[in-house]
Jmol script that loads the backbone (N, CA, C; Angstrom):
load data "model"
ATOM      1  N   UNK A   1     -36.310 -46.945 -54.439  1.00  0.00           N
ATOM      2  CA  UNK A   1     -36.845 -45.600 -54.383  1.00  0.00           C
ATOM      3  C   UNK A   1     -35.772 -44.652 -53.833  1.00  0.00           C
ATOM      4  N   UNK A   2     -35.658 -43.616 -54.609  1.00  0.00           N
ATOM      5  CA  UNK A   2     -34.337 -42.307 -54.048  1.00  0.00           C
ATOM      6  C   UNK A   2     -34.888 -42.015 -53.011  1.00  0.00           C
ATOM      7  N   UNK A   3     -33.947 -41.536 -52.103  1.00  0.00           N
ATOM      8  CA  UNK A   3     -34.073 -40.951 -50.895  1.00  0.00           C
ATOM      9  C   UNK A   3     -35.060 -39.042 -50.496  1.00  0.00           C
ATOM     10  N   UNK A   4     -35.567 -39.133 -49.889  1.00  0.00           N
ATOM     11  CA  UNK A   4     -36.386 -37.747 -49.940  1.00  0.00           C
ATOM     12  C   UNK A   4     -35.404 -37.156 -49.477  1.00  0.00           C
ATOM     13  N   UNK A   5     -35.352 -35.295 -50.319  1.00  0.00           N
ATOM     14  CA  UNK A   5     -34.299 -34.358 -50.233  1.00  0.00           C
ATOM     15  C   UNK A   5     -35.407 -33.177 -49.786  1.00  0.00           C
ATOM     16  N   UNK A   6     -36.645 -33.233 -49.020  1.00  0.00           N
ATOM     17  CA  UNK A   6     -37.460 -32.171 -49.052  1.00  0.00           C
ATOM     18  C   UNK A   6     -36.938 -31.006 -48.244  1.00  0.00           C
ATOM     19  N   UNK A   7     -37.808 -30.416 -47.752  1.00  0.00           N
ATOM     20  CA  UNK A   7     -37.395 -29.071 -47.227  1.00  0.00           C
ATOM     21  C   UNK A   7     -36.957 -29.470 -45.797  1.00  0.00           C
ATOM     22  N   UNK A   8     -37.544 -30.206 -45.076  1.00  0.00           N
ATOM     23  CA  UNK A   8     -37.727 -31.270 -43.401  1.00  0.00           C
ATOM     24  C   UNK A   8     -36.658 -32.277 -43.615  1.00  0.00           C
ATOM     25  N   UNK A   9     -36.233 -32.404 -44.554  1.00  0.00           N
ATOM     26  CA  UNK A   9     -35.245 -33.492 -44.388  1.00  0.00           C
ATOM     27  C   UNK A   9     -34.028 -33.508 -42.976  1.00  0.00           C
ATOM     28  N   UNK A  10     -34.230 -35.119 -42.356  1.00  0.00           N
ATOM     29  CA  UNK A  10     -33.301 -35.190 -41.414  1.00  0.00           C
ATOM     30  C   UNK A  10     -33.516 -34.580 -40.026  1.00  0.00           C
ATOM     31  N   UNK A  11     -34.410 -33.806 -40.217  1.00  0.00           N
ATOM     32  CA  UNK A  11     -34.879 -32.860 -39.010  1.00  0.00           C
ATOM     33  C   UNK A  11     -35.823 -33.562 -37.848  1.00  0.00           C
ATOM     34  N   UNK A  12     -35.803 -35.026 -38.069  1.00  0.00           N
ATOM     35  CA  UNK A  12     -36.701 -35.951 -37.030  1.00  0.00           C
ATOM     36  C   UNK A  12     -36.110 -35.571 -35.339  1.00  0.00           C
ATOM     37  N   UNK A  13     -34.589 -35.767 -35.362  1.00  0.00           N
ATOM     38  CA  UNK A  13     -34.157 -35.751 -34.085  1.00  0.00           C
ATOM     39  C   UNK A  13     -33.622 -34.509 -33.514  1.00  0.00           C
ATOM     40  N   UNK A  14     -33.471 -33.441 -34.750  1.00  0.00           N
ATOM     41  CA  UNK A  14     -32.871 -31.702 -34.754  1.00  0.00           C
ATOM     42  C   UNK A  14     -34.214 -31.461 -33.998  1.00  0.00           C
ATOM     43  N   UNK A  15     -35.067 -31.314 -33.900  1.00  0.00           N
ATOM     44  CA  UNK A  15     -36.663 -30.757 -34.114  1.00  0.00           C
ATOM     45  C   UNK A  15     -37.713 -31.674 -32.721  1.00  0.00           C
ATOM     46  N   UNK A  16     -36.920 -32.984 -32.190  1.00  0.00           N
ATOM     47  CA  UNK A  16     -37.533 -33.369 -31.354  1.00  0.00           C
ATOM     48  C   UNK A  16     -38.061 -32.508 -30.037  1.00  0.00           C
ATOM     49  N   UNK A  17     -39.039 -32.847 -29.500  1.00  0.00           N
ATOM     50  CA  UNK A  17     -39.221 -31.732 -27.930  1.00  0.00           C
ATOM     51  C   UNK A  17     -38.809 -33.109 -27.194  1.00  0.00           C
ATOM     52  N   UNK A  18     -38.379 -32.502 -25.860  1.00  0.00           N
ATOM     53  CA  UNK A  18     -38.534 -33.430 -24.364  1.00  0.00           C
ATOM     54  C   UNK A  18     -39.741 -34.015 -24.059  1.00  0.00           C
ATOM     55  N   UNK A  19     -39.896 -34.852 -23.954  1.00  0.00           N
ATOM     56  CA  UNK A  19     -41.154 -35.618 -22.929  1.00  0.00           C
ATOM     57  C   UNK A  19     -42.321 -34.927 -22.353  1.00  0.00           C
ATOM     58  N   UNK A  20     -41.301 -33.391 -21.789  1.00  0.00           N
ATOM     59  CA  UNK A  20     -42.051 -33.016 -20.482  1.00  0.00           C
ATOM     60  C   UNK A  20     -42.603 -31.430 -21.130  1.00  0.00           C
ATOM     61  N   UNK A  21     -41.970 -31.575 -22.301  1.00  0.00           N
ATOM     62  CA  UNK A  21     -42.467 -30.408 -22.969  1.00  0.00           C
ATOM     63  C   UNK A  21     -43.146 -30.244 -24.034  1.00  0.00           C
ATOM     64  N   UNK A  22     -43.792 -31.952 -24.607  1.00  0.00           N
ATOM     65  CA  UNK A  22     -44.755 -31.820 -25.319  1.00  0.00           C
ATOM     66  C   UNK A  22     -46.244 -31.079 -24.952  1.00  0.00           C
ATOM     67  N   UNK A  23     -47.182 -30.839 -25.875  1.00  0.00           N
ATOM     68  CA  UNK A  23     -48.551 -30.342 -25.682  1.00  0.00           C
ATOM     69  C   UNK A  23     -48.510 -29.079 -25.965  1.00  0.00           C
ATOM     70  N   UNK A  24     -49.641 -28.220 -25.156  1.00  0.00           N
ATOM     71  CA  UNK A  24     -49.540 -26.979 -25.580  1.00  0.00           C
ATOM     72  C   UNK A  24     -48.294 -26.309 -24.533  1.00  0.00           C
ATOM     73  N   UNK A  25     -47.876 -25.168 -25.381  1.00  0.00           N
ATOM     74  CA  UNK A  25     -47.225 -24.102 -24.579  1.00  0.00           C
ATOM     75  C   UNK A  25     -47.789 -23.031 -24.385  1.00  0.00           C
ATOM     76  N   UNK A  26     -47.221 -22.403 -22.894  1.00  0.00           N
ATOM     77  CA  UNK A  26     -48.542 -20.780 -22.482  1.00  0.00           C
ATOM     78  C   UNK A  26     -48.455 -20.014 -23.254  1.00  0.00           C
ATOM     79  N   UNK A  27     -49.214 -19.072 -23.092  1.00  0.00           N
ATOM     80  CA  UNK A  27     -50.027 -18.121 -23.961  1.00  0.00           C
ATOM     81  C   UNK A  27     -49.086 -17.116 -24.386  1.00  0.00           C
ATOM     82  N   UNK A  28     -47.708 -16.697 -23.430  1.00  0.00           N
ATOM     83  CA  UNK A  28     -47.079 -15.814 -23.448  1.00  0.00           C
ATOM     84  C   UNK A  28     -46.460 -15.687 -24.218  1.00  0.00           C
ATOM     85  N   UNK A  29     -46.002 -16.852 -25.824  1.00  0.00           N
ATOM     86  CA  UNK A  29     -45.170 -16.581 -26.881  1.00  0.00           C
ATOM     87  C   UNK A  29     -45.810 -16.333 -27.743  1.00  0.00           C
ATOM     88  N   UNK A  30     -47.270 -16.005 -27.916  1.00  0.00           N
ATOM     89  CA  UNK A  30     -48.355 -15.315 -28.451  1.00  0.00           C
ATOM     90  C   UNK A  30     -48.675 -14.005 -28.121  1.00  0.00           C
ATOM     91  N   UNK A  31     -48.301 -13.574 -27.198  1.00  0.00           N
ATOM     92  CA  UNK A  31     -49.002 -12.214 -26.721  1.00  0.00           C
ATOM     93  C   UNK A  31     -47.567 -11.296 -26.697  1.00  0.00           C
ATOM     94  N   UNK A  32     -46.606 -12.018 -26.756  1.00  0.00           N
ATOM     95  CA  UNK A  32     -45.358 -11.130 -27.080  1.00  0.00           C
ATOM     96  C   UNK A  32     -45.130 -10.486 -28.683  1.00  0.00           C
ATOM     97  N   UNK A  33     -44.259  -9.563 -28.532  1.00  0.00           N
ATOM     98  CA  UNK A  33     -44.061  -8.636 -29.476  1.00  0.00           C
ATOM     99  C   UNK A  33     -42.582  -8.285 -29.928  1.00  0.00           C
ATOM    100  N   UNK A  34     -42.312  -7.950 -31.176  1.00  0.00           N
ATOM    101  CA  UNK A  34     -40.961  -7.860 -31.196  1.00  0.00           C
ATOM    102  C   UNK A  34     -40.989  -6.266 -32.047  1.00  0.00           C
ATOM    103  N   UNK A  35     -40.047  -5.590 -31.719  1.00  0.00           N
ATOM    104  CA  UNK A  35     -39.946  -4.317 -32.151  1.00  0.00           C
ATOM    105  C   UNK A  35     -38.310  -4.277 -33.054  1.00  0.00           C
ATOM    106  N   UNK A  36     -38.325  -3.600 -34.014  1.00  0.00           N
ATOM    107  CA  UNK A  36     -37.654  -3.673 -35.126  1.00  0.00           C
ATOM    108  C   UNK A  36     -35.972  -3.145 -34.264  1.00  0.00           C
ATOM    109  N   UNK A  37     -35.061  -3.895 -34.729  1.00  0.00           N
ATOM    110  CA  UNK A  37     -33.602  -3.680 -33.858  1.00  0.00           C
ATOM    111  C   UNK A  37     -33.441  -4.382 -32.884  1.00  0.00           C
ATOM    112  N   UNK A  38     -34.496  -5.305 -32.318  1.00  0.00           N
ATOM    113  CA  UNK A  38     -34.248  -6.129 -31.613  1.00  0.00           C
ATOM    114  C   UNK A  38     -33.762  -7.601 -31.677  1.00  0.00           C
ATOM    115  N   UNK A  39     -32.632  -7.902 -31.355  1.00  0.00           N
ATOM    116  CA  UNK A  39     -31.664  -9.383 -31.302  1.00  0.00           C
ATOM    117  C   UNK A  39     -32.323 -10.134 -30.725  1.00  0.00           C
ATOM    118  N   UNK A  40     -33.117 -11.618 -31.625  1.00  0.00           N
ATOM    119  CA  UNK A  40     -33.634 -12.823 -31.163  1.00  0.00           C
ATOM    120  C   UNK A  40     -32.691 -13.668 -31.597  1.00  0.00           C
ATOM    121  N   UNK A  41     -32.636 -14.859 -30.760  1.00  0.00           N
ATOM    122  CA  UNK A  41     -32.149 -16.098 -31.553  1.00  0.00           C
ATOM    123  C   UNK A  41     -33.585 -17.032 -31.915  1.00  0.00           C
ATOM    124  N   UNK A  42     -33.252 -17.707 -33.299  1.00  0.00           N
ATOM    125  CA  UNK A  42     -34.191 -18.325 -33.723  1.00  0.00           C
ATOM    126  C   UNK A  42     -33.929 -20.029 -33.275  1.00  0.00           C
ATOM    127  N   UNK A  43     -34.849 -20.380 -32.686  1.00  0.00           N
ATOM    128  CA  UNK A  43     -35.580 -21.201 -32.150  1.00  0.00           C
ATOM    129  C   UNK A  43     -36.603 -22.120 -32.499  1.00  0.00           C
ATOM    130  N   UNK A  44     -36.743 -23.034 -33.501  1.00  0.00           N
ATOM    131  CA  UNK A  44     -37.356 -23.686 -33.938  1.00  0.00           C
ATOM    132  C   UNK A  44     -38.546 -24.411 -33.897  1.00  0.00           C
ATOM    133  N   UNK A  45     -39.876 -23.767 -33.192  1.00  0.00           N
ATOM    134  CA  UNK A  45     -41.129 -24.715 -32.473  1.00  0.00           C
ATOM    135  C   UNK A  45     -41.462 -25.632 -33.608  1.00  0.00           C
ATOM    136  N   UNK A  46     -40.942 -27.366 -33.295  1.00  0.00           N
ATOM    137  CA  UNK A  46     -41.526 -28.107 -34.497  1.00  0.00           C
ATOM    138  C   UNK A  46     -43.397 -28.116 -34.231  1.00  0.00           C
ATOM    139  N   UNK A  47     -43.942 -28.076 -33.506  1.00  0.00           N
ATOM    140  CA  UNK A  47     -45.288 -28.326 -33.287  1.00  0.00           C
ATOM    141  C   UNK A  47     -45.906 -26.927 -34.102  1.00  0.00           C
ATOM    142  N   UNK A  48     -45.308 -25.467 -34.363  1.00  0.00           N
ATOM    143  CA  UNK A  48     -46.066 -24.993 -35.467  1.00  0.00           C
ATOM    144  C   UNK A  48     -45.248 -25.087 -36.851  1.00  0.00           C
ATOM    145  N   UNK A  49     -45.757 -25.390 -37.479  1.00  0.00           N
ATOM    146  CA  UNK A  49     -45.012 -26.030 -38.595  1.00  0.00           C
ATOM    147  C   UNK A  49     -45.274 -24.394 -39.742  1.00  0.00           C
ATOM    148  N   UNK A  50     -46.019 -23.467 -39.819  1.00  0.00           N
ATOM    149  CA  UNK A  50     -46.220 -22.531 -40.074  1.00  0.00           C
ATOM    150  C   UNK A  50     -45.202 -21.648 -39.824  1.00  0.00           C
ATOM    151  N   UNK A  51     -44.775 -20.908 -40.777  1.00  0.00           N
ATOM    152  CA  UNK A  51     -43.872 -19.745 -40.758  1.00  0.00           C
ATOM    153  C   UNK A  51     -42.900 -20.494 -40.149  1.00  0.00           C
ATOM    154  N   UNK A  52     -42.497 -21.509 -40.649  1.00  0.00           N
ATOM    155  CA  UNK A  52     -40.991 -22.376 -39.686  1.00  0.00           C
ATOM    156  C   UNK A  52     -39.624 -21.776 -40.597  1.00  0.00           C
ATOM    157  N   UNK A  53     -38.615 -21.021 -40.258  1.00  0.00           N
ATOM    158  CA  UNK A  53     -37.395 -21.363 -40.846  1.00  0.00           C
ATOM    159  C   UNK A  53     -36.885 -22.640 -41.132  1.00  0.00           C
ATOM    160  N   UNK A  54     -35.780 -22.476 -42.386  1.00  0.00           N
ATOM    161  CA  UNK A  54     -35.091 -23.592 -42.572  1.00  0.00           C
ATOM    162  C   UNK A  54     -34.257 -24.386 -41.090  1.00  0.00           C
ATOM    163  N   UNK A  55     -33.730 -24.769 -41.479  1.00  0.00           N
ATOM    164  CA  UNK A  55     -33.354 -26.191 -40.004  1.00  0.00           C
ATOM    165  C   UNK A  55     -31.864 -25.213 -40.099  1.00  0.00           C
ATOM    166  N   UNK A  56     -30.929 -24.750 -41.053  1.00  0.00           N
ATOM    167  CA  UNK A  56     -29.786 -24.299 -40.828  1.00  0.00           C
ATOM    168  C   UNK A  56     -29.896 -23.354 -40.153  1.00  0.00           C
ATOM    169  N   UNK A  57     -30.752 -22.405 -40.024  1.00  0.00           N
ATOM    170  CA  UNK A  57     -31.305 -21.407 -39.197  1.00  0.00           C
ATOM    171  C   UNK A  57     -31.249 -21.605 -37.819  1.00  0.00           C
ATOM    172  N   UNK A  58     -31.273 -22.638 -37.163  1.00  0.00           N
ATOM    173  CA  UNK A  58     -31.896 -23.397 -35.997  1.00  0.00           C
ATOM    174  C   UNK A  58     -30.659 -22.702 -34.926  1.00  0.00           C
ATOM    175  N   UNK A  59     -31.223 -22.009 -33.876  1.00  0.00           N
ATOM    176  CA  UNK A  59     -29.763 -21.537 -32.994  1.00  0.00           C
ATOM    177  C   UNK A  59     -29.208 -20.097 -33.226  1.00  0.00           C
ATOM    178  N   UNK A  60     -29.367 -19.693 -34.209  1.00  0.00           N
ATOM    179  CA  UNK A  60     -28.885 -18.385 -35.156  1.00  0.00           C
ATOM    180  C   UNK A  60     -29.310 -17.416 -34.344  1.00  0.00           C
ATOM    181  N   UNK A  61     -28.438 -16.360 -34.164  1.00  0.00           N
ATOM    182  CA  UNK A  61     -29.131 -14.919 -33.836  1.00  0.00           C
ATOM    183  C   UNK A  61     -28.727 -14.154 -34.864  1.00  0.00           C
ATOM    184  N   UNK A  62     -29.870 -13.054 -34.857  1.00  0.00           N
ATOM    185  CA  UNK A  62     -30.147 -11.721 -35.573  1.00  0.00           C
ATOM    186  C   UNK A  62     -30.483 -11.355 -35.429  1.00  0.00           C
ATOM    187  N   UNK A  63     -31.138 -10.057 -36.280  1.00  0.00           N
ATOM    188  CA  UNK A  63     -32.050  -8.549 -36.071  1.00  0.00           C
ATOM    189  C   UNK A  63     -32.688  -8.420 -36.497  1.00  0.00           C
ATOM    190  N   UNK A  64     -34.011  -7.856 -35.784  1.00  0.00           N
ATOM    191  CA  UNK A  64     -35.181  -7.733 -36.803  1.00  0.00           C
ATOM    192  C   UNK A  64     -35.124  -6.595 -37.751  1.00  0.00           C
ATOM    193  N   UNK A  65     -35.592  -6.541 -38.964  1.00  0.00           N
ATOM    194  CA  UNK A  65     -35.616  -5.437 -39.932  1.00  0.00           C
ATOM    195  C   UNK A  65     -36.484  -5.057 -39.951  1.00  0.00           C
ATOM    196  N   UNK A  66     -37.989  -5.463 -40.185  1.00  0.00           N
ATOM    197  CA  UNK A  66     -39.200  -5.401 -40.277  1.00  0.00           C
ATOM    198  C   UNK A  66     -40.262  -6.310 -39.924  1.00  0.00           C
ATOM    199  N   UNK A  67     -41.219  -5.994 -39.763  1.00  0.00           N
ATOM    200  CA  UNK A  67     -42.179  -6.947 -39.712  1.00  0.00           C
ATOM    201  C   UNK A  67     -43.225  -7.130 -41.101  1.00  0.00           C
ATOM    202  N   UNK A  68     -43.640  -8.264 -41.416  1.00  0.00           N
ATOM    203  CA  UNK A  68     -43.940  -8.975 -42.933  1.00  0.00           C
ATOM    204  C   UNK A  68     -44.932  -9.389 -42.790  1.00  0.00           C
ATOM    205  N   UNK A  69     -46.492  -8.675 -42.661  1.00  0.00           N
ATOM    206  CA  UNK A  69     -47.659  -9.356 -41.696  1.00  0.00           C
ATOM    207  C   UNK A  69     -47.968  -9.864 -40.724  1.00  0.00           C
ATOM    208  N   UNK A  70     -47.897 -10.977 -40.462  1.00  0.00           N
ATOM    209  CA  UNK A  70     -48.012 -11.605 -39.130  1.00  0.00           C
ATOM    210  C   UNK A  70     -46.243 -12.118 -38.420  1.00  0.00           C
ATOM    211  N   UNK A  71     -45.346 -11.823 -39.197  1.00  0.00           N
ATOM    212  CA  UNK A  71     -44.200 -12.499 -39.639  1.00  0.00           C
ATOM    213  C   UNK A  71     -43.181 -11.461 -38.772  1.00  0.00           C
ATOM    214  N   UNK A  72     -42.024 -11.974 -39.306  1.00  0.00           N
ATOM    215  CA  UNK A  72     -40.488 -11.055 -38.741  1.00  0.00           C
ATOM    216  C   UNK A  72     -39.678 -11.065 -39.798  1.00  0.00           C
ATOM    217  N   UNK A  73     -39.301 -10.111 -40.618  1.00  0.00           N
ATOM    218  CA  UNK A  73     -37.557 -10.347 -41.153  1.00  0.00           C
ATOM    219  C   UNK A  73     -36.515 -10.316 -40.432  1.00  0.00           C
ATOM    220  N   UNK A  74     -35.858 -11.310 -40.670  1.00  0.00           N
ATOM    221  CA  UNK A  74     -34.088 -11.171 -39.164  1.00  0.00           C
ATOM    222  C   UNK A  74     -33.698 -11.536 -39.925  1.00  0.00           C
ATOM    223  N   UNK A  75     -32.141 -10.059 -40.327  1.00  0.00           N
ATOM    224  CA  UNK A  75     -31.086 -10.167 -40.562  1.00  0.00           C
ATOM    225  C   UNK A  75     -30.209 -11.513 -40.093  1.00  0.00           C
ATOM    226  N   UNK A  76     -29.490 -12.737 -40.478  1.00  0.00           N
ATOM    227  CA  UNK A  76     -28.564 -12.789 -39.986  1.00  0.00           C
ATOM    228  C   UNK A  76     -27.184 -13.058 -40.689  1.00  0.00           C
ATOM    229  N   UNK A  77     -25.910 -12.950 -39.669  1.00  0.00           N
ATOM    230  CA  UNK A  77     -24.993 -13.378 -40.786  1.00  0.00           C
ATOM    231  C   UNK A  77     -24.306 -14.151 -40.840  1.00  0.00           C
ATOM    232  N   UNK A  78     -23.977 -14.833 -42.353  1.00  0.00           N
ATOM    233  CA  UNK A  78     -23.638 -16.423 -42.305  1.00  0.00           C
ATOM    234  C   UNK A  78     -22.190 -16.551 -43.178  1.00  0.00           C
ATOM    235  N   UNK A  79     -21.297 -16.624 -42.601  1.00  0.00           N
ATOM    236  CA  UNK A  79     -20.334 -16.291 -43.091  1.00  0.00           C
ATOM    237  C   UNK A  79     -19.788 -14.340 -43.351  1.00  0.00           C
ATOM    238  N   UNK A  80     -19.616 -14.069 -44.687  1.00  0.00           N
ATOM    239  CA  UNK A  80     -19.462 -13.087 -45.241  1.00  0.00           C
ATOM    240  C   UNK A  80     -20.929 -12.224 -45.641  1.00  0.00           C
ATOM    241  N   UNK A  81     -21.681 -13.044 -45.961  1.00  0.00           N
ATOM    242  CA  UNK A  81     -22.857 -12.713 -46.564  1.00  0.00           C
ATOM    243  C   UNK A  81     -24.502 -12.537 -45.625  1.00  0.00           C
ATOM    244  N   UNK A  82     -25.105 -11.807 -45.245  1.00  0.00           N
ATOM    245  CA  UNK A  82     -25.877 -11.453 -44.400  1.00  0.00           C
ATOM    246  C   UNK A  82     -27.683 -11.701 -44.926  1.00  0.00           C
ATOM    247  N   UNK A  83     -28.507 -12.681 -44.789  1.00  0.00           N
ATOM    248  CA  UNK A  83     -29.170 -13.300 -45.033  1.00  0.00           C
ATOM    249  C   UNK A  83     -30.525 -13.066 -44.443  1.00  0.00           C
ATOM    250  N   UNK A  84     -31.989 -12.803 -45.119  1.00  0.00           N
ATOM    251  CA  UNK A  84     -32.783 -12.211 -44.292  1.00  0.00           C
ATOM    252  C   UNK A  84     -34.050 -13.431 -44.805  1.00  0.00           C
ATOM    253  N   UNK A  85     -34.173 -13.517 -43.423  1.00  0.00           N
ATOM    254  CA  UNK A  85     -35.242 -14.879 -42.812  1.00  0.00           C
ATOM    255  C   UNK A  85     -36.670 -14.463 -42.841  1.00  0.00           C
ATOM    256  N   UNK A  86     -37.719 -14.977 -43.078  1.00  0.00           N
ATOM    257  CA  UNK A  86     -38.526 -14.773 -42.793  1.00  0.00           C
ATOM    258  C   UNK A  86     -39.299 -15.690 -42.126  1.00  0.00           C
ATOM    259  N   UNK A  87     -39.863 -15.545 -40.386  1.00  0.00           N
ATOM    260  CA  UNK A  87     -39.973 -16.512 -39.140  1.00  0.00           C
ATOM    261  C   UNK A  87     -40.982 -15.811 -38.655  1.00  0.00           C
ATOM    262  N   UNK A  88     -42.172 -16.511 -38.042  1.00  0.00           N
ATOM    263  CA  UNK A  88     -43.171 -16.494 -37.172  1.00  0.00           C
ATOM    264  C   UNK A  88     -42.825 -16.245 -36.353  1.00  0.00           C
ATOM    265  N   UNK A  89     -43.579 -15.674 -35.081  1.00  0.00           N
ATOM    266  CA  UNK A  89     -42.907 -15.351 -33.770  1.00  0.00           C
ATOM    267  C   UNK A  89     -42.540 -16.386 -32.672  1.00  0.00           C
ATOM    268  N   UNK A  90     -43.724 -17.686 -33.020  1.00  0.00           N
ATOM    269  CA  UNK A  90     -43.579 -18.603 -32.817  1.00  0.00           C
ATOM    270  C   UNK A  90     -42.157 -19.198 -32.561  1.00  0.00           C
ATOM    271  N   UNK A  91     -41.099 -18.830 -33.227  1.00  0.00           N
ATOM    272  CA  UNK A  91     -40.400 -19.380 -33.669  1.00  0.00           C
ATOM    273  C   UNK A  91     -38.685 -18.512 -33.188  1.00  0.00           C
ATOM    274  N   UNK A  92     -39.268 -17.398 -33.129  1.00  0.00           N
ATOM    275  CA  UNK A  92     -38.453 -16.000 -31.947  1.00  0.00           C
ATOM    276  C   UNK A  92     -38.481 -15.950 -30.530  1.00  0.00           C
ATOM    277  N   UNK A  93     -37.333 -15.719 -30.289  1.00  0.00           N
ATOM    278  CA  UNK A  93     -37.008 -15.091 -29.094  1.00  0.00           C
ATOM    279  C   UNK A  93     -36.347 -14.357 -28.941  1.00  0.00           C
ATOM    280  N   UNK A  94     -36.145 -13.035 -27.729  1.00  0.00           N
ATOM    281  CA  UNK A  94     -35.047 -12.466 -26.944  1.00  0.00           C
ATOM    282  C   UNK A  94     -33.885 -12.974 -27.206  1.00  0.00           C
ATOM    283  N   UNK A  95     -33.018 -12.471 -27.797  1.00  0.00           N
ATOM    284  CA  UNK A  95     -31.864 -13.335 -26.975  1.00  0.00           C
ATOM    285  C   UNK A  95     -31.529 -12.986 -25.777  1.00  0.00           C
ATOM    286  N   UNK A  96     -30.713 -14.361 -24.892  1.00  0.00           N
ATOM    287  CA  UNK A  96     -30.662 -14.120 -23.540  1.00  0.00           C
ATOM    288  C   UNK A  96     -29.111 -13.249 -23.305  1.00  0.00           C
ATOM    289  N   UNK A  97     -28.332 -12.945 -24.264  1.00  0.00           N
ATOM    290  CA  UNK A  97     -27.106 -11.861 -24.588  1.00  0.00           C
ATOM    291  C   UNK A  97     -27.589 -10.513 -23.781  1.00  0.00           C
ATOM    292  N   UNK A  98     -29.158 -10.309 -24.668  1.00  0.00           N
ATOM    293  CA  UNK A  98     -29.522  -8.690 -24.712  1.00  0.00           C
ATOM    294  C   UNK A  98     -30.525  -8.742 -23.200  1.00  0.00           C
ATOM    295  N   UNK A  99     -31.005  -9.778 -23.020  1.00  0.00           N
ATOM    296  CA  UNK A  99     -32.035  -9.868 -21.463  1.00  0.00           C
ATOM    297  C   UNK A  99     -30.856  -9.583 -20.498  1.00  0.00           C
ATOM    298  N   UNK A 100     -29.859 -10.216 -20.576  1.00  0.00           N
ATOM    299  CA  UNK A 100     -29.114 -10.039 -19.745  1.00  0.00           C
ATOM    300  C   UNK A 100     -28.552  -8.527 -19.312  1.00  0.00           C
ATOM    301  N   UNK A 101     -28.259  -8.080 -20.576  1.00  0.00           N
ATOM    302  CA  UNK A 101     -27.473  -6.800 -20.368  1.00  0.00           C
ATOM    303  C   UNK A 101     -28.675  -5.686 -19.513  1.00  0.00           C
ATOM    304  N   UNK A 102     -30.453  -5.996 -20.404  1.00  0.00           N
ATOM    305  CA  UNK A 102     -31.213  -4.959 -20.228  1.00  0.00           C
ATOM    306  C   UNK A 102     -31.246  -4.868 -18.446  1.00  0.00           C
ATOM    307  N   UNK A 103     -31.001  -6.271 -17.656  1.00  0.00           N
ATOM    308  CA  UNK A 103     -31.151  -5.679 -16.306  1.00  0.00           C
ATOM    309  C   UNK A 103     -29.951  -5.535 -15.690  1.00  0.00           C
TER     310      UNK A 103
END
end "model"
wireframe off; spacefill off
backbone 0.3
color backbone group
């Protein structure tokens, strides 16, 4: 049987959590908000499997362009060519570049 080439491929040990950080997580990456121009790095929650970016994505920062329903577009750029994601918030953060500077 050929080997599976799906979309998850390989991503068993990219995608693992710690021990101590399985289960649920608090409420607060739900009740946050992202406003358009703002620099997240994307961050991969394997436990929502919904609105997940690709795995090359994983680590990446960019900018938000818009918001896409429940969703985010982030610019980012990959090489020469500048590439627009579409990621759950789930799946966003701050980057800690721009937290830093804001205080």
């Amino acid at each position: 049987m050929r080997k599976s080439k799906g979309y998850r491929h390989t991503t068993r040990h990219l995608f693992r959590k710690h021990v101590r950080k399985r289960g649920l997580r608090p409420l607060d990456y739900l009740l946050k908000d992202f406003n358009e121009g703002d620099i997240v790095d994307i961050i991969v929650d394997s436990s929502v499997h919904k609105g997940m970016p690709h795995r090359r994505y994983h680590g990446k920062t960019g900018e938000i362009i818009r918001v896409q329903g429940r969703a985010y577009v982030v610019a980012i750029k990959q090489g020469k060519a500048t590439k627009q994601i579409i990621a759950n918030k789930e799946h966003l953060r701050l980057s800690r570049s721009v937290i830093q500077v804001r205080q």
